[in-house]
N, C-alpha and C positions, 0 to 999 in steps of 0.2 A: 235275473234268470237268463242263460246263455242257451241258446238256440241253434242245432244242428238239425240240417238236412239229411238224413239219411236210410240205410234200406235197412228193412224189419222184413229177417226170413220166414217164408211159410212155404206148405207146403210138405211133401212128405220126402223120407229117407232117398237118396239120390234122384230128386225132384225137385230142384229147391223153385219157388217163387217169390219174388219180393215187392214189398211196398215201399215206396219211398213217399218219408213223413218229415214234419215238422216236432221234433221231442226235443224234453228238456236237454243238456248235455250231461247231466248226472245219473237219467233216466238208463234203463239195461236195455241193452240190444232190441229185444222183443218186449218189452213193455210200454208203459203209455208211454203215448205221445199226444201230442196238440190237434194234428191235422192229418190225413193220409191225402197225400200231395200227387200221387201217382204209382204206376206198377212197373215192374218188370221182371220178363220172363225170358231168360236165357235158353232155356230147353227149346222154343219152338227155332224154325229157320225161316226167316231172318227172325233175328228176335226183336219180340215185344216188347216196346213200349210207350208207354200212355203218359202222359201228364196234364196237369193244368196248368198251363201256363201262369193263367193270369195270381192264381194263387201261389206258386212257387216264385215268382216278380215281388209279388205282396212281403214273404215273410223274408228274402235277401233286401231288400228296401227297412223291411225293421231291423236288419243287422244279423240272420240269422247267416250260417256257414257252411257251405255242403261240406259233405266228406268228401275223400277225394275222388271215390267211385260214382258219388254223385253226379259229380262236380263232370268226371271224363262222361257220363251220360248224358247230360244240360248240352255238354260240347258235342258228340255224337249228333241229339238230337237236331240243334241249332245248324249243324253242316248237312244233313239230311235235306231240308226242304233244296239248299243253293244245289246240291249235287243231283238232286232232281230236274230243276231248271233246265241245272248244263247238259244231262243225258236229254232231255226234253229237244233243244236247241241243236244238238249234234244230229241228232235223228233227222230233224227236217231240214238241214241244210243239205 
């Protein structure tokens, strides 16, 4: 059984909201999946989103593979905390 990461829409008619999950790879868009790993919500400003780390670590460790939209979100959120930092550091010098 092959294992992607990815987002399952909800939400209503140009509203969209998404879970990002651990489902089978043969599994449909919105159908089951394993694990709901985190959310996000493009409609609010900035947009939201939430994950669990330690469990989305978890299932790329058993081989699982985000999509690609996943995948540029992981990377969004992982620059997030460093570019906080650096606005943090710039302010007080």
């Amino acid at each position: 059984m092959s294992v992607r990461i990815r987002l399952t829409r909800k939400g209503t008619k140009k509203k969209p909201f998404y879970r990002i999950v651990a489902a089978d790879i043969e599994a449909p868009r919105d159908g089951r999946f394993l694990e709901a790993l985190g959310t996000y919500d493009p409609m609010t400003e900035p947009v939201a989103i939430v994950l669990k780390q330690d469990r989305i670590a978890y299932w790329l460790e058993k081989g699982a593979k985000p999509s690609t939209t996943v995948q540029s979100i992981l990377k969004k959120q992982a620059a997030a905390p460093e570019q906080a930092a650096a606005t943090e550091q710039a302010a007080s010098a």
